[in-house]
C-alpha positions in Angstrom: 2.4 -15.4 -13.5 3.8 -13.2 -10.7 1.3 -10.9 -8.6 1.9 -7.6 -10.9 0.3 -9.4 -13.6 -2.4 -10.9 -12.0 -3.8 -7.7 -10.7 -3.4 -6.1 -13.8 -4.6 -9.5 -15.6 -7.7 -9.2 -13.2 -9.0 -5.5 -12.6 -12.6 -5.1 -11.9 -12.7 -1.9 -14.0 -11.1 -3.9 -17.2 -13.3 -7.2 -16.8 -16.8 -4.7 -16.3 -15.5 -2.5 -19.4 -15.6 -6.2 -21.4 -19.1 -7.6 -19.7 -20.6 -4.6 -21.3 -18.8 -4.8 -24.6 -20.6 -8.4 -24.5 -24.4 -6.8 -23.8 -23.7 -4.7 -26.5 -22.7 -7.0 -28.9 -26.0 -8.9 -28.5 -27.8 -6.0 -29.2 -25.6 -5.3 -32.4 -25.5 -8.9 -33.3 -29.5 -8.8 -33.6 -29.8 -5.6 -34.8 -27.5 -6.6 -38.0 -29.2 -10.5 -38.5 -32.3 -8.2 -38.5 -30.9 -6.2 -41.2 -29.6 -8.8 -43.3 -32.0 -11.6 -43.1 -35.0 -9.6 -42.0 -36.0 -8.3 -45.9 -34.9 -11.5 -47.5 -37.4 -13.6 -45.1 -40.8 -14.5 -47.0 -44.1 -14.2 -45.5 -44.1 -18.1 -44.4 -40.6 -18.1 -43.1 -40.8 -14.6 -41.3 -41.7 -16.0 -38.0 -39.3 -18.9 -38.1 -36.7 -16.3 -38.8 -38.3 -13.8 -35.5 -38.5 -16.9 -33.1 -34.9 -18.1 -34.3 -33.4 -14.3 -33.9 -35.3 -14.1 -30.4 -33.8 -17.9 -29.6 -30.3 -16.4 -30.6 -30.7 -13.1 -28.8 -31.8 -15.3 -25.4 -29.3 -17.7 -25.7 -26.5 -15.1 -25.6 -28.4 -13.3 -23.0 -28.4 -16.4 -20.7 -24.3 -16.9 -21.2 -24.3 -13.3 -20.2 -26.2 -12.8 -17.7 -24.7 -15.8 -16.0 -21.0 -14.5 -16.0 -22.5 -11.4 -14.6 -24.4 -13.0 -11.6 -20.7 -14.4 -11.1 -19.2 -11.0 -11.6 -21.9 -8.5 -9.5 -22.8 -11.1 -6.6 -19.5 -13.7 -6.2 -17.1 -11.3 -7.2 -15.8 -13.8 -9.6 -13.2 -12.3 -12.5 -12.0 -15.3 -14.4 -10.6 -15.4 -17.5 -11.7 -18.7 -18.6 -15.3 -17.2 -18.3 -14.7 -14.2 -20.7 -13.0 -16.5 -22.9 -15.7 -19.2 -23.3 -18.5 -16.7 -23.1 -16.7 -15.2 -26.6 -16.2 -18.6 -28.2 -20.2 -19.2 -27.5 -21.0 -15.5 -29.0 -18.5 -16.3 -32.2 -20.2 -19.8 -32.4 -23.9 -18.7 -32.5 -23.2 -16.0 -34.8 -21.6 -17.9 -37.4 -24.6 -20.7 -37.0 -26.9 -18.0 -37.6 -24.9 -16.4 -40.7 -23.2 -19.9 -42.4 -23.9 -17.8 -46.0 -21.4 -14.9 -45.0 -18.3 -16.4 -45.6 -16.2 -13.7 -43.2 -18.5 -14.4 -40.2 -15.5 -17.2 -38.6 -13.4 -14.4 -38.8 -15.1 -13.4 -35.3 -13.5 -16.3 -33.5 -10.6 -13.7 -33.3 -12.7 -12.3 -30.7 -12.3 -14.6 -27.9 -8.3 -14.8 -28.9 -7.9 -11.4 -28.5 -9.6 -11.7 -25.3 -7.3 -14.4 -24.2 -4.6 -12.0 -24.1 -6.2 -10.3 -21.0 -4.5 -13.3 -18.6 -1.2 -12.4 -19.9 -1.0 -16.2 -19.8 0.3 -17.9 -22.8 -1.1 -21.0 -22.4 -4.5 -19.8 -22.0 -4.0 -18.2 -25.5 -2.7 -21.4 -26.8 -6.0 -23.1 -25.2 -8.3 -20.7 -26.5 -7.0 -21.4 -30.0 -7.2 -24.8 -30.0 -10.6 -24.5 -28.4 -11.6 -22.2 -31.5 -10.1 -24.8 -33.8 -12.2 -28.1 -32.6 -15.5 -25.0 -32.5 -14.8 -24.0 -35.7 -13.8 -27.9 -36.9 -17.7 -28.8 -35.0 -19.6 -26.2 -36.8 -17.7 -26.9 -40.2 -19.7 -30.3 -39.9 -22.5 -29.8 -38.6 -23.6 -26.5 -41.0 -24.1 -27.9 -44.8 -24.4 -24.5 -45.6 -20.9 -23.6 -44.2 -19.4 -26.0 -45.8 -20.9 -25.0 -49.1 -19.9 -21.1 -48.2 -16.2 -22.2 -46.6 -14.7 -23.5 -50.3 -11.2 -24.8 -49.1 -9.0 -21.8 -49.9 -11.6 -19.9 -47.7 -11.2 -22.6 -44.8 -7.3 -21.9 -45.3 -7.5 -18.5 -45.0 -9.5 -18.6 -42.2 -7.1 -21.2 -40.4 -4.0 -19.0 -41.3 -6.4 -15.8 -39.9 -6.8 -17.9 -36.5 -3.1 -18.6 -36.4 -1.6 -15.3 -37.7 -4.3 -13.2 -34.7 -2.4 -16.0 -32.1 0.6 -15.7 -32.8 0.1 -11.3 -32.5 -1.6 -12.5 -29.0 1.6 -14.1 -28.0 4.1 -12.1 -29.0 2.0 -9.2 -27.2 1.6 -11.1 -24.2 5.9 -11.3 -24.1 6.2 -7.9 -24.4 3.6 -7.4 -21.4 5.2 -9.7 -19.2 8.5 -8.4 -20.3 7.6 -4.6 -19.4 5.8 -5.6 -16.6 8.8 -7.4 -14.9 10.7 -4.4 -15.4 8.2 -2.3 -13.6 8.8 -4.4 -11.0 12.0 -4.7 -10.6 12.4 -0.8 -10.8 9.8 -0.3 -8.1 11.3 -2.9 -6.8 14.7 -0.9 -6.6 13.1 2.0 -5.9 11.7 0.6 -2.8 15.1 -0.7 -1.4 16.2 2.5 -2.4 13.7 4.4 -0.8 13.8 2.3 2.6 18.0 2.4 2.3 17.4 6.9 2.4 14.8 6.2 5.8 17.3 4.0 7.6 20.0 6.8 6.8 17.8 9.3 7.6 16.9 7.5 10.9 20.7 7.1 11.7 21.2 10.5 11.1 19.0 11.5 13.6 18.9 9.1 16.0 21.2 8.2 18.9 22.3 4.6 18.6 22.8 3.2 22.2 19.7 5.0 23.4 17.2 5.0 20.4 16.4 8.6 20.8 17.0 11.4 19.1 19.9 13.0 18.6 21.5 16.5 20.2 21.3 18.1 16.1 17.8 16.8 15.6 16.4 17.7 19.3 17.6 21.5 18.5 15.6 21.3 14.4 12.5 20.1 16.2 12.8 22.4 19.5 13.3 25.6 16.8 9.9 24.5 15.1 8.2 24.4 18.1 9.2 27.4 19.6 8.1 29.2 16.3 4.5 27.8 16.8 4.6 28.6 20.1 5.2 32.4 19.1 2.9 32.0 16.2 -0.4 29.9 18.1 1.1 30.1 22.1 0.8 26.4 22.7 2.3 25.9 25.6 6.3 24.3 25.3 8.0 22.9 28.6 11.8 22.2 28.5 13.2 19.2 31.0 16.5 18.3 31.0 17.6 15.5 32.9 21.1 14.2 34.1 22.1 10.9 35.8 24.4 11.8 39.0 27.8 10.7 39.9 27.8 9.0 36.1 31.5 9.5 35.9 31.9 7.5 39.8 29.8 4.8 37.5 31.8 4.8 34.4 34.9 5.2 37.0 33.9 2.2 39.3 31.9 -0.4 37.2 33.5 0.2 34.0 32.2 1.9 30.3 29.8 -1.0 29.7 27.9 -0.6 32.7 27.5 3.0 32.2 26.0 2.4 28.9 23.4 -0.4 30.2 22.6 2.5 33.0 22.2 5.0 29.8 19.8 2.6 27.8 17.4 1.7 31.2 17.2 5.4 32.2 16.3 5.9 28.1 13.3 3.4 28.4 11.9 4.6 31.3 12.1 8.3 30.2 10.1 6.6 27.3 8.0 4.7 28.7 6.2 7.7 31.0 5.9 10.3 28.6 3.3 10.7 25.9 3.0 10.5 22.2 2.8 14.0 22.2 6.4 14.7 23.7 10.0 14.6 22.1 13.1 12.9 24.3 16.5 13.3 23.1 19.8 12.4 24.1 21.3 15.5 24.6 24.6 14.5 25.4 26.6 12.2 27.6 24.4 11.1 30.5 22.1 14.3 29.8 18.7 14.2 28.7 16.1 16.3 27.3 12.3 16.2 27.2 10.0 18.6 25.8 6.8 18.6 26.8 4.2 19.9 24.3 0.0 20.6 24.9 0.5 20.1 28.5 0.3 22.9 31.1 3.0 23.2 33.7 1.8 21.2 36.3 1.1 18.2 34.4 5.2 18.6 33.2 6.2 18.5 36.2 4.0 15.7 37.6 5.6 13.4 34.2 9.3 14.2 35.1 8.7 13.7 39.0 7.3 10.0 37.8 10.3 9.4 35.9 12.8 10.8 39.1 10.6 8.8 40.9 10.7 5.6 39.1 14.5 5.6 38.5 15.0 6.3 42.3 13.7 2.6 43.3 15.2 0.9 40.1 17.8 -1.7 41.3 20.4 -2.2 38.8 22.2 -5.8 39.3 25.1 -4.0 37.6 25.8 -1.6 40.4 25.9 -4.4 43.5 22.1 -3.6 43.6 21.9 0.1 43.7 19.7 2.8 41.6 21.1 5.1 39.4 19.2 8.8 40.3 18.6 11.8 38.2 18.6 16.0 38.7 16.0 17.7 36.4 15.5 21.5 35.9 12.7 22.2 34.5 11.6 25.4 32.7 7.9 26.3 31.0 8.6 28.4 27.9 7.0 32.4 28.3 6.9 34.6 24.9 9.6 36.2 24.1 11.9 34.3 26.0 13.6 32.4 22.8 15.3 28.8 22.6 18.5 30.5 24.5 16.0 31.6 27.4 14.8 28.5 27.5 17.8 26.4 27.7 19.4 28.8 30.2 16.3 28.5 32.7 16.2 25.2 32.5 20.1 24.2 32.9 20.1 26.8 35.6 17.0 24.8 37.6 19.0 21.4 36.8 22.4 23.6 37.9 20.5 24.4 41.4 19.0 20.4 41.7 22.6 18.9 41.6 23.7 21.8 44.0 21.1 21.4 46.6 21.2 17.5 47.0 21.0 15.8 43.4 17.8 13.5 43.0 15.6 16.0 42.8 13.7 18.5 40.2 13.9 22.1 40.4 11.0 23.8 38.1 10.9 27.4 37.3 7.1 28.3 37.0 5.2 30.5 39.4 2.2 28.0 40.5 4.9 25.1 41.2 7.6 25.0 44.5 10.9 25.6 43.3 12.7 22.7 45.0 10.9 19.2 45.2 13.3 16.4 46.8 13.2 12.7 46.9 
């Protein structure tokens, strides 16, 4: 039986519903003895009736009251239990009612419980478990034997078989709709992890494993609109690797893209959770910097300069690859076009005065910070 079935074979909510159709059932069982037997019972034979109904009542009591110490304290659901604890209910009852001819009808009971593994061959047990019960009590009980006339004992037998032969053929339909459930979630799973990989590729740069130039711009737009709505303060670093093309040009197109994916993982590795990088395009990067004020921007972006500045790369005879950054804090009003042309003009000036250095446009910061 595959997992599905077992935790819907074994829900607490479905095995407590049946432990108290079982305390019930005691109560009903003596309540009806009561008022069947209880008139007929002469004056001599009343409290042998009253001291068997109370032995009958505890003995059920006990059977139940041990599966639910299992249940409450050991957290045991077991099917085997529920299925026994029936055959013991069906089997005192009919001990205590051999006259009533339809009482071994209720070994259907613990059948029909059966069908709660969704296992056949715990149905098939359970009914040949009835049959040697019923077979026991057949000669043990004169009186059952002198209620049970053979076509009766037929009956019964077909009864026992017919009610198995339901629990099976529900149990195949079970495990048949079941498995289809799972395969469709199944396939709906695949399905839904197939549309996250696309979406991922959709918006993520390959070589770098970044986001993309399309997806940087959706997020920036949604931040700038809270920034209008909430002012939370938005910085906008972009960051380019100098002389790439002498790079590309002198080590080859392969080097150039192991120089891409280190400067990637260091840009990375020193910002925070709260920041989005991007590959903006080519050797250009782009960080933006959210809940942080302009000073503790600039202090991540001159780690990152920094950083890259004493990285050796094997790749290029032992030499670092350095970055230019312009940095620009975002100010109301001044829109996503603002923005990008403050900072592109700050990275513009860092490449102009030197290269390897960050230029930030913000009032409480010096405009020009070198290696």
């Amino acid at each position: 039986m595959n997992h599905l079935l077992l935790e819907l074979a074994d829900t607490r909510q479905t095995y407590r519903k049946l432990l108290n159709l079982y305390w019930m059932t005691i109560l009903l069982t003596i309540f009806l003895e009561y008022a069947i037997h209880g008139k007929e019972a002469s004056a001599l034979s009343s409290s042998n009736f009253i001291g068997s109904l109370t032995l009958h009542g505890f003995t059920l009591a006990l059977v139940t009251g041990a599966v639910e110490i299992l249940y409450r304290y050991r957290k045991m659901q077991n099917d085997w239990l529920l299925t026994l604890t029936g055959i013991i209910y069906a089997s005192t009852i009919i001990w205590m009612n051999p006259q009533i001819g339809i009482v071994p009808a209720i070994f259907i009971f613990p059948i029909l419980t059966s069908v709660l593994s969704f296992n056949k061959n715990r149905i098939l047990a359970a009914f040949a478990l009835i049959l040697v019960t019923f077979a026991a009590l057949y000669s043990a009980s004169p009186e059952l034997r002198v209620t049970m006339q053979p076509i009766h004992t037929i009956g019964i037998l077909f009864l026992y078989t017919g009610v198995t032969v339901i629990a099976l053929a529900i149990t195949s339909s079970g495990i048949e709709l079941l498995d289809n459930l799972k395969h469709a979630t199944e396939a709906k799973q695949e399905l839904l992890v197939k549309n996250i990989l696309m979406d991922k590729l959709a918006k993520m740069d390959a070589l770098t494993d970044m986001y993309n130039h399309k997806t940087f711009h959706e997020y920036l737009d949604k931040l700038i609109e809270q920034h209008e709505r909430n002012l939370l303060p938005l910085q906008l670093a972009l960051l380019d690797i100098d002389n790439f093309k002498k790079i590309n040009d002198t080590y080859g197109h392969w080097v150039g893209d192991i120089i891409l994916m280190r400067v990637a993982g260091i840009i990375k590795e020193t910002v925070t959770p709260h920041d989005f990088v991007a590959r903006y395009g080519g050797e250009e990067f782009a960080v933006v910097f959210t809940e942080k004020s302009m000073d503790e921007a600039h202090r991540l972006v001159e780690q990152i300069r920094q950083r890259l500045s004493v990285t050796i790369h094997p790749e290029l005879d032992s030499q670092a690859a350095t970055i230019s950054i312009g940095l620009q804090g975002y100010e109301e009003g001044l829109r996503k076009e603002g923005l990008f042309k403050g900072a592109d003009a700050s990275l513009y000036e860092a490449k102009r005065c030197g290269k390897n250095r960050t230029v930030a446009k913000a009032a409480t910061i010096s405009n020009h910070v070198g290696a």
